[in-house]
C-alpha positions as CSV (number, residue, x, y, z in Angstrom):
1,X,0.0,0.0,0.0
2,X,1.5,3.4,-0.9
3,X,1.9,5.9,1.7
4,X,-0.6,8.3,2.1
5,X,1.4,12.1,0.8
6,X,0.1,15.4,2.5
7,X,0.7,18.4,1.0
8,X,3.1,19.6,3.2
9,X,5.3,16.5,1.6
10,X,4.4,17.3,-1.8
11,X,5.5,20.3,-0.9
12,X,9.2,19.3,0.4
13,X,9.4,16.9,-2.2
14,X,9.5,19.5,-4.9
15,X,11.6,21.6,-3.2
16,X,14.4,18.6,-2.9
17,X,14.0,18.9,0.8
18,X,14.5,15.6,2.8
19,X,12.6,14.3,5.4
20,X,11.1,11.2,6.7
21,X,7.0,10.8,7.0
22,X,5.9,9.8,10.6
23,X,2.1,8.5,10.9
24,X,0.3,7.9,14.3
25,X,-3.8,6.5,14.7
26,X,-6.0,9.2,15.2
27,X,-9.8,8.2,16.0
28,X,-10.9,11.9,16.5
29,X,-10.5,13.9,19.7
30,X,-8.3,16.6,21.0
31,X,-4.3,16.6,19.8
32,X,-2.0,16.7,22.1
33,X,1.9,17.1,21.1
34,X,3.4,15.2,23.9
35,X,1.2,12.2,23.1
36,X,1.8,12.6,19.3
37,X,5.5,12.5,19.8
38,X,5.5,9.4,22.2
39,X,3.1,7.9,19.5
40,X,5.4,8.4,16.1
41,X,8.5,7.5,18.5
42,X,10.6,10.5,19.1
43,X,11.7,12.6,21.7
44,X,9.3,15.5,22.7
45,X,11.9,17.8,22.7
46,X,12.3,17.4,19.4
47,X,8.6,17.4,18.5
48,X,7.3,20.8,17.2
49,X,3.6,22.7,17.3
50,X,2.7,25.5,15.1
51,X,0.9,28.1,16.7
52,X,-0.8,30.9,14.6
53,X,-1.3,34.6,16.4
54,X,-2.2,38.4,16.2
55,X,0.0,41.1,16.5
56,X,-1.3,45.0,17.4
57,X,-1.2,45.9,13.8
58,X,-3.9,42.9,12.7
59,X,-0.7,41.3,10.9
60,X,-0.4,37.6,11.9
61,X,2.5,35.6,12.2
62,X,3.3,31.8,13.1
63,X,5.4,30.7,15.8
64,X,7.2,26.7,15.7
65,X,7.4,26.0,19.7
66,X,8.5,22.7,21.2
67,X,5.4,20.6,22.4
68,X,6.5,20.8,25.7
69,X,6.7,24.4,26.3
70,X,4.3,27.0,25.4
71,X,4.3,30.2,23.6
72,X,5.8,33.4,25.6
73,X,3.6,36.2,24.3
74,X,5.6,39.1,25.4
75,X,9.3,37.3,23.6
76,X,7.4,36.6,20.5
77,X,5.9,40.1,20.4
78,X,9.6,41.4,20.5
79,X,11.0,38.9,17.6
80,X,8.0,40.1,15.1
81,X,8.5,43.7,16.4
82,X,4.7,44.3,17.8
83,X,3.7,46.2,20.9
84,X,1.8,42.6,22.0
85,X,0.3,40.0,20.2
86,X,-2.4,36.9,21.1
87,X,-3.5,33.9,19.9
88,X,-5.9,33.5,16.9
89,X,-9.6,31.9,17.1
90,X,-9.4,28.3,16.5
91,X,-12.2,29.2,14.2
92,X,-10.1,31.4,11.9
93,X,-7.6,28.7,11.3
94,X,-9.0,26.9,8.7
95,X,-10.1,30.1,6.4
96,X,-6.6,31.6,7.7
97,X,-4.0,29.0,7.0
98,X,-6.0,26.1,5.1
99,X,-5.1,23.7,8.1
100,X,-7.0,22.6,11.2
101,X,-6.2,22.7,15.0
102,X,-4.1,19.9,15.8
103,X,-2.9,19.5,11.9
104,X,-1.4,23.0,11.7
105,X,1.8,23.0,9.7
106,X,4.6,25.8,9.0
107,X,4.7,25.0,5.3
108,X,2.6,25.0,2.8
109,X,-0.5,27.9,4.3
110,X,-2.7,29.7,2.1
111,X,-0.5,32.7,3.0
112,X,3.3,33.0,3.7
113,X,3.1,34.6,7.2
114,X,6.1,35.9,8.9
115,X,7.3,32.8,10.9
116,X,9.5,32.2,14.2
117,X,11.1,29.3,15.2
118,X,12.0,28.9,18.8
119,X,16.0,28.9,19.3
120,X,16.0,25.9,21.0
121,X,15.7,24.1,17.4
122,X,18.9,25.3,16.1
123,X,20.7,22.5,18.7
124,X,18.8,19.8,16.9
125,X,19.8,17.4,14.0
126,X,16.6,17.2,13.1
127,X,12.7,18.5,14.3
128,X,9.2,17.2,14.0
129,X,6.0,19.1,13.1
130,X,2.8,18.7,11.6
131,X,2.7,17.5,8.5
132,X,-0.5,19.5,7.9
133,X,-3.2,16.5,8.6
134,X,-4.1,15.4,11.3
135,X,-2.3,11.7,12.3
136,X,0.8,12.5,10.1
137,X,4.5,14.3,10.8
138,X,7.7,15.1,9.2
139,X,10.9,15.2,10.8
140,X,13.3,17.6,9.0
141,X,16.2,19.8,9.4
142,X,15.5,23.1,10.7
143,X,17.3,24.9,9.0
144,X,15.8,23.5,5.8
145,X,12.5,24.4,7.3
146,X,13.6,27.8,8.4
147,X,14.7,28.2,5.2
148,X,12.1,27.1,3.0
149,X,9.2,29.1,5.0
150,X,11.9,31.9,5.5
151,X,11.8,31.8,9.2
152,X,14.5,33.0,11.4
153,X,15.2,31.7,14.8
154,X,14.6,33.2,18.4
155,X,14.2,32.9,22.2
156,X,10.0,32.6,21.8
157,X,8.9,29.7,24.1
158,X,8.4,29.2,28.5
């Protein structure tokens, strides 16, 4: 049977980028990262959420923050340059990005957003994040991902 592609891989295929696919059941119900990562195998410090937020000025940006940690509102604010920023509706993901909560993936949005990676990536050989549906993963380099959704590393996560 042939692996199921996502976009998000159709999308690193074409752009040469390796990675390898990671697949975990999913019979409906909240996401949660921590469980996702013990589910495809890896170590949740090396397992990745996308988060989609706000700023002052109505721009929005994406922030990558390990599973483990959340989002610090104030240190994100201060990478993009806004006075403060919060999170988005869950309800204005889909039209936002194309994705869903829980299948939320840097590459491949409707919209190229300015996007943040937390620093703590830049120690890793290799990251996990969603692979934009829901009960699939890819595990890549980040700087290939930084540099494919022209992110640029900082201290963003608590």
């Amino acid at each position: 049977m042939a692996e199921e592609k996502t976009n998000v891989m159709r999308v690193l295929d074409q752009k040469k980028i390796r990675y390898t696919p990671h697949t975990y059941p999913y019979s409906g119900g909240a996401v949660d990262g921590p469980h996702v990562a013990e589910l495809i195998g890896v170590e949740p410090e090396r397992a990745f959420k996308t988060l989609v937020t706000r700023g002052a000025s109505k721009q929005n940006y994406v922030f990558v923050v390990p599973v483990m940690k959340s989002l610090n509102l104030k240190a994100a604010a201060k990478a993009v340059g806004e006075k403060s920023i919060e999170m988005i509706h869950q309800a204005e993901l889909l039209p936002l990005t194309g994705y869903v909560h829980g299948g939320c993936s840097p590459v491949g949005m409707k919209k190229q957003f300015k996007t943040v990676i937390d620093d703590s990536a830049q120690d890793l050989e290799a990251m996990v994040v969603s692979a934009g549906k829901i009960g699939f993963q890819v595990e890549l380099s980040p700087a290939d991902l930084a540099g494919l959704v022209r992110a640029r590393f900082a201290p963003i996560s608590g």
